[in-house]
C-alpha positions as CSV (number, residue, x, y, z in Angstrom):
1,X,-6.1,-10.5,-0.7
2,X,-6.9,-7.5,-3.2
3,X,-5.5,-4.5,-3.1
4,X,-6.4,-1.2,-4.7
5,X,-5.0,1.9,-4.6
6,X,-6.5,4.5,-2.3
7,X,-7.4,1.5,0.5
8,X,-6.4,1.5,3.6
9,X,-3.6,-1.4,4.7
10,X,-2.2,-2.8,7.9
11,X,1.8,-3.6,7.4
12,X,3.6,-5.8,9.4
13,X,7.2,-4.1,10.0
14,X,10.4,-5.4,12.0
15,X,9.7,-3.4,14.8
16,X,7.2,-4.5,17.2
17,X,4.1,-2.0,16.1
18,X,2.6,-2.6,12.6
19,X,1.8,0.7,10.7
20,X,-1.6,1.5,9.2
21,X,-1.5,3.6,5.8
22,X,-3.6,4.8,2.4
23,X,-2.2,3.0,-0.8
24,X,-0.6,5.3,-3.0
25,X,1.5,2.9,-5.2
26,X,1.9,-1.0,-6.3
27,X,4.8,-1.8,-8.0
28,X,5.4,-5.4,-9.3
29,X,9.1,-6.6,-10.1
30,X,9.3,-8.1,-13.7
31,X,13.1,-9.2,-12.9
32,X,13.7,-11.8,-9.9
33,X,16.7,-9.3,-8.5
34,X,14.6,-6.4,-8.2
35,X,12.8,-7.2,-4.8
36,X,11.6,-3.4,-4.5
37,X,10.1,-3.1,-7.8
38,X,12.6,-0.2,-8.5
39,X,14.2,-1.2,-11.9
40,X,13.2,0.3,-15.3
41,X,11.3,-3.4,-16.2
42,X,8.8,-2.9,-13.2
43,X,5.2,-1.9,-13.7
44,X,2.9,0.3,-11.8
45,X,-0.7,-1.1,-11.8
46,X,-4.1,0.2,-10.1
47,X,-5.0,-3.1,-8.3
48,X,-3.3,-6.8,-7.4
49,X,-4.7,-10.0,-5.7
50,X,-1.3,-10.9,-3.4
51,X,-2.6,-14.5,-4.3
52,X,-0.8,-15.0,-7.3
53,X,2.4,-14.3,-5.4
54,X,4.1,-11.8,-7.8
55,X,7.7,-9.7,-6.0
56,X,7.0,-6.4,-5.4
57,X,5.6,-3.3,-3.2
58,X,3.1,-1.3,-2.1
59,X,3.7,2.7,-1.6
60,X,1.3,3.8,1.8
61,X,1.2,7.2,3.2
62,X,0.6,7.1,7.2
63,X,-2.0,9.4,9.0
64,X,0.8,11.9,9.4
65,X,1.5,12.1,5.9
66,X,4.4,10.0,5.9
67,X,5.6,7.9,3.0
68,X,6.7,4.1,3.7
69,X,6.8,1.1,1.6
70,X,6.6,-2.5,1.9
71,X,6.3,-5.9,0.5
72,X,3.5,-7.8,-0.3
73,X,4.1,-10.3,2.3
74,X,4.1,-8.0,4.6
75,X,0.7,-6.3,4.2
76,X,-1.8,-8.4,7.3
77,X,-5.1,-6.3,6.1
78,X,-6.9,-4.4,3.8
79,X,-9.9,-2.2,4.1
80,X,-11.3,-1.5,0.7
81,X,-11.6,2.6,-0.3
82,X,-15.1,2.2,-0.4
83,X,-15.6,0.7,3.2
84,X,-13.4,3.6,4.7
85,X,-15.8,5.0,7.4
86,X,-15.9,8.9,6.6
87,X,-15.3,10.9,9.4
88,X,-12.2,9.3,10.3
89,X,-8.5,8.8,8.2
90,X,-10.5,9.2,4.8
91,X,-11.5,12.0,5.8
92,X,-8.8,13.6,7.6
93,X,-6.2,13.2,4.5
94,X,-8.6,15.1,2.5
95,X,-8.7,17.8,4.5
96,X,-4.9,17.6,4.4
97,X,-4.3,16.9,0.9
98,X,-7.2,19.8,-0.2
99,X,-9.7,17.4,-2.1
């Protein structure tokens, strides 16, 4: 599955309700003992396919403008930037963000 940032994901969390969220971040881990992606050797990039099965995150801001993360495993849809239906979240954070 392909990610970008500025698409919408589904995440599954530990709770029982998954959270829905616009991608602001990806972060892949360069060093097997930095799950998060957090170390120095990590690198930010603008898109990843989840198929090659790299460790690392995805930084989402919810519809209330709060900031989560996850891992890849954990994200169960995407919806592509371009195939957000205007009118609706897409629009709504640009209101709130000013664009």
């Amino acid at each position: 599955m392909k990610i970008k940032v500025g698409d919408k994901i589904e995440v599954r969390t530990w709770s029982s309700n998954n959270k829905e969220g616009i991608v602001n971040s990806i972060n892949i881990a360069l060093d097997y003992h930095d799950k998060r992606a957090e170390m120095d050797s990590a690198i930010q990039v603008e898109e990843y396919d989840t198929d090659l099965d790299y460790i690392g995150t995805v930084s989402y801001e919810d519809e209330f403008r709060n900031n989560h993360w996850t891992y890849f495993n954990q994200i169960i849809s995407v919806v592509p930037e371009e195939d957000i239906v205007v009118g609706t979240y897409k629009k709504v954070n640009e209101v709130l963000n000013g664009i």
